[in-house]
C-alpha positions as CSV (number, residue, x, y, z in Angstrom):
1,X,-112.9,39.2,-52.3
2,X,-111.9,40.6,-49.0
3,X,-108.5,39.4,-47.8
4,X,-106.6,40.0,-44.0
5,X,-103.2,40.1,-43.2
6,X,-101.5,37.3,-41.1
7,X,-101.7,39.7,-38.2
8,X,-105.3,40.9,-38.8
9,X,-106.2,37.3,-38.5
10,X,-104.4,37.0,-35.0
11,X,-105.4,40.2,-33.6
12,X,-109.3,39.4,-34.1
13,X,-108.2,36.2,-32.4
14,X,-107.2,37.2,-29.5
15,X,-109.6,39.4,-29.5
16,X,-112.7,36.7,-29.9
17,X,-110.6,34.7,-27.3
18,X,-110.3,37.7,-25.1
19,X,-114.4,38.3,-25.3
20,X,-115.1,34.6,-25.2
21,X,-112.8,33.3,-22.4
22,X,-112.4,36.9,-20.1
23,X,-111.8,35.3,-16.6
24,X,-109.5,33.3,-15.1
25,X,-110.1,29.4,-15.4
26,X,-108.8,26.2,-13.1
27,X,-107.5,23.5,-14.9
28,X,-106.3,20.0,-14.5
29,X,-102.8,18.8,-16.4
30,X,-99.6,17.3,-16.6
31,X,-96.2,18.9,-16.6
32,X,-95.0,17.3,-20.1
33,X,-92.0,20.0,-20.1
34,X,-90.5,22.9,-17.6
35,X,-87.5,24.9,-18.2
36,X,-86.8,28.4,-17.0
37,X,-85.4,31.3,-19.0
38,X,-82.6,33.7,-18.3
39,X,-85.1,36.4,-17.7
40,X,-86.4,34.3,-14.3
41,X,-89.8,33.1,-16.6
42,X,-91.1,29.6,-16.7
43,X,-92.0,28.1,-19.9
44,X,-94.4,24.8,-19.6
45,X,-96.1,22.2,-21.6
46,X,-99.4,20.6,-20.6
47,X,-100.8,17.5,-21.1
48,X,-104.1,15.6,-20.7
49,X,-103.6,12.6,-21.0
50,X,-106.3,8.9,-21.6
51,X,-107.2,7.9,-18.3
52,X,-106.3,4.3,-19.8
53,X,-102.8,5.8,-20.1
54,X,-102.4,8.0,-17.0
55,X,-100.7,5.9,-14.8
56,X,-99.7,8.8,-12.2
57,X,-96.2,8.9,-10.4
58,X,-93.8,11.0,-9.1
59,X,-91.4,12.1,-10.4
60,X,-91.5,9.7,-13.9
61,X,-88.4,7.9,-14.5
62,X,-88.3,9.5,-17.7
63,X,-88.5,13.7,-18.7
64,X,-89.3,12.6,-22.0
65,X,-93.5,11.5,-22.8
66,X,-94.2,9.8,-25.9
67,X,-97.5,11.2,-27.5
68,X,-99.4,7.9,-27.2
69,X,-102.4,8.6,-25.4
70,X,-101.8,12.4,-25.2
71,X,-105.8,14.1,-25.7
72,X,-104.5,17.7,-25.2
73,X,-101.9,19.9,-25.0
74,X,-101.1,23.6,-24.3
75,X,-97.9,25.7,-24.0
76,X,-97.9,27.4,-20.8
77,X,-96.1,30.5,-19.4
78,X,-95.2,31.8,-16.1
79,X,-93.8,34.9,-16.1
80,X,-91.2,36.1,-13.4
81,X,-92.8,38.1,-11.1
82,X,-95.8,34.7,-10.4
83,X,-93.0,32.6,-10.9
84,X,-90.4,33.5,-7.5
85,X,-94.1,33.6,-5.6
86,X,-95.4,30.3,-6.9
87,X,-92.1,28.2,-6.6
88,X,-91.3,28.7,-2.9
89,X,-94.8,28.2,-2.2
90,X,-95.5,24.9,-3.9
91,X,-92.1,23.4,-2.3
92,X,-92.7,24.2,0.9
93,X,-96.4,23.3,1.1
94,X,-95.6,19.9,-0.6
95,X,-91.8,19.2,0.0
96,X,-91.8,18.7,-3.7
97,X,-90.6,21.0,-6.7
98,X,-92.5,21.6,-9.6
99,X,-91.3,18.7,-12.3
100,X,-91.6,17.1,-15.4
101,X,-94.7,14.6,-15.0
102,X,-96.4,16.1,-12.2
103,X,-100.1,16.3,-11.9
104,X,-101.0,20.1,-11.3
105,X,-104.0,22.1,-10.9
106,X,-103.5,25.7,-12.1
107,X,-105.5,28.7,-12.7
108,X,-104.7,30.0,-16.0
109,X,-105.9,32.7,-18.3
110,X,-106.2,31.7,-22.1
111,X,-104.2,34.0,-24.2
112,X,-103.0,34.7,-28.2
113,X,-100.5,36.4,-29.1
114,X,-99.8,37.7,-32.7
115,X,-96.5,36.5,-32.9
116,X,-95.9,33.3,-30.5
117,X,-99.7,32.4,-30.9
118,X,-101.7,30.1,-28.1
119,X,-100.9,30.1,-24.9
120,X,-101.8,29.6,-21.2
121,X,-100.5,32.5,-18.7
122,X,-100.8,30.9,-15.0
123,X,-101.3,32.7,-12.1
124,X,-102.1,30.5,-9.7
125,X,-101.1,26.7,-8.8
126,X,-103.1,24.1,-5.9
127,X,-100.6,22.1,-3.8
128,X,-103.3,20.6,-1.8
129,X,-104.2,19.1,-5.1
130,X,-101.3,17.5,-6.0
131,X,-101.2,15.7,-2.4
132,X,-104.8,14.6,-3.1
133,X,-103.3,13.3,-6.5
134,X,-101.0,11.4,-4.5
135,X,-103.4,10.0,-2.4
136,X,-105.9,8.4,-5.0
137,X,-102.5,6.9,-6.8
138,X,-101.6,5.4,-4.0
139,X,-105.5,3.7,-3.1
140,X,-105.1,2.7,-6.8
141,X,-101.5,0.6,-5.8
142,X,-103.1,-0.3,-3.0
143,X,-106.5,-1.8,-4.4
144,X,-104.0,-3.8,-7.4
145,X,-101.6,-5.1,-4.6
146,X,-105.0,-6.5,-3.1
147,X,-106.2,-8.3,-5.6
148,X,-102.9,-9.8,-6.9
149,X,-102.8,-11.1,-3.3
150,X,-99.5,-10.1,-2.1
151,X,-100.2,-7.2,0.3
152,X,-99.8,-9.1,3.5
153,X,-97.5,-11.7,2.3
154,X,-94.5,-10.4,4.0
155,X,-96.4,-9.9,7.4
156,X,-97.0,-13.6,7.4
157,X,-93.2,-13.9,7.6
158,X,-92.2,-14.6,11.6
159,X,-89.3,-12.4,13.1
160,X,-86.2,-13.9,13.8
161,X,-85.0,-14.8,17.3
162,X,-82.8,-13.1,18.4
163,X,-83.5,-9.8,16.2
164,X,-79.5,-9.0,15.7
165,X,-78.5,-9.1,11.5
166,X,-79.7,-6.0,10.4
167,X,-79.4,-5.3,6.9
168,X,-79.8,-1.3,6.4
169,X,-81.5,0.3,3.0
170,X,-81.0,3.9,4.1
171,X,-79.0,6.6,1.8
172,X,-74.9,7.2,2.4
173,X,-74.9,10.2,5.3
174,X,-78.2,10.3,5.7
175,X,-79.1,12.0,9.4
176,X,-81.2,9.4,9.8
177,X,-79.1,6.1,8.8
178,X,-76.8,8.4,11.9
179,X,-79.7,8.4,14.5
180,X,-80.3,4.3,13.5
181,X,-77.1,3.8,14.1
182,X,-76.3,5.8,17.2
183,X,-79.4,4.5,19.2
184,X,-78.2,1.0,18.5
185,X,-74.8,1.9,20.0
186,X,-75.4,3.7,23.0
187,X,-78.4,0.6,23.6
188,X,-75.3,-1.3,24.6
189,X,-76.3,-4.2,22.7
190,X,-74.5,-5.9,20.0
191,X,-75.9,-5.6,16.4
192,X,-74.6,-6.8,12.9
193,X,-75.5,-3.9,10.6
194,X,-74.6,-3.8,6.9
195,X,-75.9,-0.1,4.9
196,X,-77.4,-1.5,1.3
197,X,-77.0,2.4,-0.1
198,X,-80.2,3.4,-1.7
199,X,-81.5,6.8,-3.0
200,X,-84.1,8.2,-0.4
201,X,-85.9,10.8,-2.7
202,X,-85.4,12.1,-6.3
203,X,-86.0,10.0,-9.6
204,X,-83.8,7.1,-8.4
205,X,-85.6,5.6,-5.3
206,X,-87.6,3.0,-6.4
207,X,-84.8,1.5,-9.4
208,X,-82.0,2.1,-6.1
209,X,-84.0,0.3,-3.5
210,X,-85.0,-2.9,-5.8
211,X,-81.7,-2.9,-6.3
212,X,-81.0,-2.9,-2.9
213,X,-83.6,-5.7,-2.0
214,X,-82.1,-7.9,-5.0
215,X,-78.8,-7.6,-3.4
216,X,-80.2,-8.5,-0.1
217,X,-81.8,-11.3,-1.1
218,X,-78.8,-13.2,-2.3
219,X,-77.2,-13.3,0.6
220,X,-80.5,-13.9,2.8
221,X,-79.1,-16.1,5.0
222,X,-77.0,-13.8,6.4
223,X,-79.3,-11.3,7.8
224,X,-82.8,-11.3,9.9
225,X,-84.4,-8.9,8.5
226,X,-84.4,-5.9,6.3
227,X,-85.0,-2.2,7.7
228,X,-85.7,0.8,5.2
229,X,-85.3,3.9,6.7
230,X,-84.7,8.0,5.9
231,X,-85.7,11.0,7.4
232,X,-89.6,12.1,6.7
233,X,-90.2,14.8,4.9
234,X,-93.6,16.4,3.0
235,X,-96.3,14.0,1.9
236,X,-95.0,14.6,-1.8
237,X,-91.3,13.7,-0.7
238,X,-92.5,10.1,0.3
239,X,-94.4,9.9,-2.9
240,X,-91.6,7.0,-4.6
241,X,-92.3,4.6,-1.4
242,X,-96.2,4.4,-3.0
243,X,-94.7,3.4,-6.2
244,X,-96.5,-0.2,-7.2
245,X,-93.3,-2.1,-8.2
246,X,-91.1,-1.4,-5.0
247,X,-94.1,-2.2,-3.0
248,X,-94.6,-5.8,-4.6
249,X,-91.3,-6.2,-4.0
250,X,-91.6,-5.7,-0.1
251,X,-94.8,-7.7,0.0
252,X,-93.0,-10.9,-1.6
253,X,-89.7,-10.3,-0.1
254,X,-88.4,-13.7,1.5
255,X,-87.3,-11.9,4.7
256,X,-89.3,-9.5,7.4
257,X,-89.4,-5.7,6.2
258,X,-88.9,-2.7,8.9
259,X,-90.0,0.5,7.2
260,X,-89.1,3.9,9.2
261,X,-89.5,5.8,5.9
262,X,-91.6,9.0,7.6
263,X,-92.6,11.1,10.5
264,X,-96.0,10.0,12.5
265,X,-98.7,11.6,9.7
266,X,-96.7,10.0,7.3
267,X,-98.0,6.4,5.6
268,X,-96.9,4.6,2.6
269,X,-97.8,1.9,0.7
270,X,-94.3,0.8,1.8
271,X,-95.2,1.1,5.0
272,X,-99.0,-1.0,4.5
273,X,-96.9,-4.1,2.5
274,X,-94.0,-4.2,5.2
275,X,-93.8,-6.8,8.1
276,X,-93.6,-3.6,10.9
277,X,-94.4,0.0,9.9
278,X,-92.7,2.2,11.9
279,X,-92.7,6.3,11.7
280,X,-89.3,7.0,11.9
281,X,-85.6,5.6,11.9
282,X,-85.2,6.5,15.7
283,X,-88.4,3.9,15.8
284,X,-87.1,1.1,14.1
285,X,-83.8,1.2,16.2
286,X,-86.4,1.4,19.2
287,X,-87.8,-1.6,18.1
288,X,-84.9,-3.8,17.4
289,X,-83.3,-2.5,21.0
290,X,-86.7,-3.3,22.8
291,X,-86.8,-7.1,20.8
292,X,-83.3,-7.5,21.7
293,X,-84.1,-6.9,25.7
294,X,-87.1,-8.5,25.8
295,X,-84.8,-11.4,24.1
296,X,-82.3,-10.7,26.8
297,X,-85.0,-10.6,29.3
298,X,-86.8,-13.7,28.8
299,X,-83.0,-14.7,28.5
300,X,-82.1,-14.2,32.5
301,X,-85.8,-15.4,33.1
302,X,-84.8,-18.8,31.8
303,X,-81.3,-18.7,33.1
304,X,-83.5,-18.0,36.6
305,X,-86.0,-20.6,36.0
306,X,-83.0,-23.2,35.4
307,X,-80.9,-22.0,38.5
308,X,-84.0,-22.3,40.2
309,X,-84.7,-26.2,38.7
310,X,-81.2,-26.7,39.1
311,X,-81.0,-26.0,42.8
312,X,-84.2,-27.6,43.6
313,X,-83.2,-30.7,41.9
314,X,-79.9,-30.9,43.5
315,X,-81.7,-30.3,46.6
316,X,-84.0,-33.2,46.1
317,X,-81.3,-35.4,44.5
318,X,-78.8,-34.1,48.2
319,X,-82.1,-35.6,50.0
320,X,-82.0,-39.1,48.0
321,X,-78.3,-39.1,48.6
322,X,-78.4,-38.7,52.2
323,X,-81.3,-41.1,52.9
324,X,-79.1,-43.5,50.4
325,X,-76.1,-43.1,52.7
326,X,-78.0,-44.0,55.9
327,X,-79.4,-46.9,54.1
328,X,-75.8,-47.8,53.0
329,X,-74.5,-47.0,56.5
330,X,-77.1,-49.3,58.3
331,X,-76.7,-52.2,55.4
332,X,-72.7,-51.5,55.7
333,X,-72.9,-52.0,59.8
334,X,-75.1,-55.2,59.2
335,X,-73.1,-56.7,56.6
336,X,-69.9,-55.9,59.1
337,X,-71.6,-57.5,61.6
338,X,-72.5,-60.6,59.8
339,X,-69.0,-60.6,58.1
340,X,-67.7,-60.1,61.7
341,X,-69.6,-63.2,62.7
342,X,-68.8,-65.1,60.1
343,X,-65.3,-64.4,60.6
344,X,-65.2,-65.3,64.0
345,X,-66.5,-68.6,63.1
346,X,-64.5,-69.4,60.7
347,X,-61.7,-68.6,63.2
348,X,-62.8,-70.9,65.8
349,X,-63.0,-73.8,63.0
350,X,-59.4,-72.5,61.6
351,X,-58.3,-73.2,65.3
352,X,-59.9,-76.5,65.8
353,X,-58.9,-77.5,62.5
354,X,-54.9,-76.5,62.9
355,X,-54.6,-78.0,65.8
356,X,-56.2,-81.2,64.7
357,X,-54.0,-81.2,62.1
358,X,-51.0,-80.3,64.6
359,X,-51.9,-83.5,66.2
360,X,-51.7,-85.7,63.2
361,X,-48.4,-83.9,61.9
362,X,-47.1,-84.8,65.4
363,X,-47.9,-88.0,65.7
364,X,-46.8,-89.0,61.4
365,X,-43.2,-87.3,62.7
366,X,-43.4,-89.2,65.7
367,X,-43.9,-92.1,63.0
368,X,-41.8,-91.2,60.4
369,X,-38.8,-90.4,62.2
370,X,-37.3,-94.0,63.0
371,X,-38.2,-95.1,59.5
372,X,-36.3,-91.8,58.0
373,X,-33.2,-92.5,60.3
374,X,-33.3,-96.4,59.1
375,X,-33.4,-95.0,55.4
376,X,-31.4,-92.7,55.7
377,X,-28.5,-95.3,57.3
378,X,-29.1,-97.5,55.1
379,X,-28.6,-95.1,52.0
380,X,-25.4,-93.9,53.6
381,X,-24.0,-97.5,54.1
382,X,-25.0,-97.9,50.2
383,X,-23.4,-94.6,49.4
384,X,-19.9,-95.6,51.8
385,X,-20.3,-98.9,49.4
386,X,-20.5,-97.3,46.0
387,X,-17.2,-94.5,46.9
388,X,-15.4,-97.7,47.9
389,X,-16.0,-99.3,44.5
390,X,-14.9,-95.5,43.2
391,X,-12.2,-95.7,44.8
392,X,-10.4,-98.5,44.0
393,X,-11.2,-98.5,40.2
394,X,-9.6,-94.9,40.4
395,X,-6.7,-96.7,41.9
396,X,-6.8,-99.4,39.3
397,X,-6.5,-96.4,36.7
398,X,-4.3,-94.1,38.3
399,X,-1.0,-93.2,35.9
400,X,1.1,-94.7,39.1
401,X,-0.2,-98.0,38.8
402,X,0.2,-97.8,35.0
403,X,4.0,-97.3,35.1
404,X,4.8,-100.0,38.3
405,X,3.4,-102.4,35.3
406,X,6.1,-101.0,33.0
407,X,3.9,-99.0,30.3
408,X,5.1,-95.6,29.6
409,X,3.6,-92.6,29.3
410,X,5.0,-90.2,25.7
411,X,4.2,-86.0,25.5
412,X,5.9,-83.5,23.2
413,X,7.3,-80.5,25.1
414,X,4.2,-79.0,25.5
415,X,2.5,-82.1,27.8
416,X,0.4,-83.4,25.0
417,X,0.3,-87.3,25.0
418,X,1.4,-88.6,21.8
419,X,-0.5,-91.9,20.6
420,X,0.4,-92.1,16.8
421,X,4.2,-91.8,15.2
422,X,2.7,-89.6,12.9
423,X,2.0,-87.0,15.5
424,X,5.4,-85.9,15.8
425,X,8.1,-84.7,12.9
426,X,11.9,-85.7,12.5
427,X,13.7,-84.4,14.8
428,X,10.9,-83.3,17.4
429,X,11.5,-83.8,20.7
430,X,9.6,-86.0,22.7
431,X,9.7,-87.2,26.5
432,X,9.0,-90.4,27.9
433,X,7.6,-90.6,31.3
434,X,8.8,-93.9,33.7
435,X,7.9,-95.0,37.1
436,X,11.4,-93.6,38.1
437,X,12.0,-90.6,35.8
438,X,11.9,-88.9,32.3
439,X,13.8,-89.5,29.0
440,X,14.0,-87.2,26.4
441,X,14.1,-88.3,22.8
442,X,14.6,-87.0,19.0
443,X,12.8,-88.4,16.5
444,X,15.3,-89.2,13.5
């Protein structure tokens, strides 16, 4: 029996493979790994994956594929001099780098090698397919956001009135967050605005912006809407805002959603899902400058409209008044007039009356007089009577009278009348008045 060497086997190998596969061929994969060498070479992984499995996005959230669902797979090498052509050119046609998980198409020749074995050697890679990747993932979001029936559920929301708490999902310096912010200053209006920091591109955009909206939506009562907004950028650098999750989290968010997340060829599923789409930052601080004059204009139009009502019913309400004074005037002159009258009536009956009674006062004086002057005589003569009788029962009682009888009249020294022994003390003095003098005494 014939036997080969481990080499022999590989050289006739590659050289089958070299006869069988001699041209260059264009295949579909997935980045499962990327890393570069020192030597300025690129060292890949392919994938083909189950279509059941290959739910497409980019960049994953994860470097790391499990091999569930995995049909093929292939190392892959790019060697230096390909590799400085092909990476400046897929970045800047795209405005993505090469990474883990995308979708590629590249051309490739199939290779052995004694030593390292199978392998790919590309030569060439497709941007343009990677943005039409892009595109049929996001018709696929779109198509499940329409039948789980929550892709115009935020546009159904109304716009607040006026249009003034903004709440800002933009990332920290970003030049457009600046230009937001600087248009709503030198507007001259007067926003509330509040930056939610987000990531804007790289693997953390959709996890940083739910996060953001979470936030938000605790404290929705504070703001009137929500505005996401970032510079634009290649159609592979908006890929994350065509990410399914974020986008049913827009649709079903409980307030409006302003999406400046792009320049004018650029449209999102973010942007389908949100209450106004707009291009760019610069366009959502536009639109909340123009809702805030047109608030502020139909604003002075009412304040005109009710100056106007105002002055036209003051001037209708001045008419009433003045007709209403003349009435009050003429019904104030005739009630004068009458009160004037009735006055001057009641004057001539005052004067008929008074003298009337004059008359009868004048003749009861005329009357009472001689009847007052016999009363009054006759009480004086009763009076004259009465001081008569005073006065002679004063006389009767007088002290003189007392002591012509031959009573006596006894005080101590200090005038008090003494009626009782008892009153005074042994030898207490006492005085005894007489008709003709005093006697002073010791009691013993």
């Amino acid at each position: 029996m014939t036997s080969l060497t481990l080499s022999q086997l590989h050289a006739m190998v590659s050289q089958a493979l070299a006869l069988t596969f001699p041209d260059d061929y264009w295949v579909v994969a997935e980045i499962a790994e990327m890393r570069e060498g020192k030597g300025g070479h690129c060292y890949m992984e392919l994938v083909e994956k189950d279509e059941e499995s290959d739910v497409w996005t980019l960049p994953p959230p994860r470097a790391v594929h499990s091999p569930t669902g995995i049909k093929a797979k292939a190392k892959a090498n790019v060697w230096s001099s390909v590799w400085q052509r092909l990476k400046p050119q897929f970045h800047q046609a795209t405005g993505q780098p090469l990474c883990v998980g995308l979708k590629v198409l590249v051309k490739v020749r199939v290779t052995f090698h004694p030593q390292y074995g199978y392998s790919l050697h590309v030569k060439e890679i497709d941007p343009s397919f990677s943005i039409g990747e892009m595109t049929r993932h996001r018709q696929e979001i779109i198509r499940r956001l329409q039948r789980d029936g929550i892709i115009g559920l935020n546009r159904q929301l109304s716009l607040p009135r006026p249009l003034r708490r903004i709440a800002v999902i933009s990332a920290v310096g970003a030049a457009g967050y600046g230009d937001f912010c600087k248009q709503l200053h030198e507007s001259g209006l007067h926003f509330h605005v509040r930056l939610f920091p987000a990531a804007m591109q790289g693997t953390e955009v959709e996890a940083s912006v739910i996060d953001a909206l979470d936030t938000i939506a605790r404290q929705s009562a504070q703001w009137d809407c929500v505005a996401i907004i970032r510079g634009g950028g290649a159609a592979l650098d908006l890929s994350d805002f065509n990410a399914h999750l974020l986008a049913a989290h827009i649709a079903q968010f409980p307030l409006p959603v302003i999406t400046g997340i792009g320049h004018d060829r650029d449209e999102t599923v973010a942007d389908l899902v949100a209450h106004t789409p707009l291009k760019t930052p610069t366009a959502v601080a536009q639109f909340l400058v123009d809702a805030m004059l047109a608030e502020v204009a139909l604003l002075k139009q009412l304040a005109d409209r009710l100056q106007h009502a105002c002055l036209e019913s003051l001037h209708l309400r001045q008419r009433g008044f003045d007709a209403l004074c003349r009435r009050y005037e003429r019904v104030a002159y005739a009630f004068c007039s009458m009160q004037h009258r009735t006055l001057m009536r009641c004057l001539g009956t005052l004067r008929t009356l008074s003298t009337t009674r004059l008359k009868l006062l004048w003749q009861r004086k005329q009357n009472v007089l001689p009847a007052l002057q016999r009363h009054s005589e006759a009480r004086l003569a009763l009076q004259r009577q009465r001081l008569a009788l005073i006065e002679k029962t004063l006389q009767m009682a007088s002290p003189e009278r007392i002591l012509r009888q031959g009573f006596s009249i006894t005080t101590d020294t200090q005038g008090r009348l003494l009626r009782h022994p008892q009153e005074v003390k042994a030898g207490d003095v006492v005085i005894t008045r007489l008709l003709h003098g005093t006697i002073q005494s010791i009691k013993s």
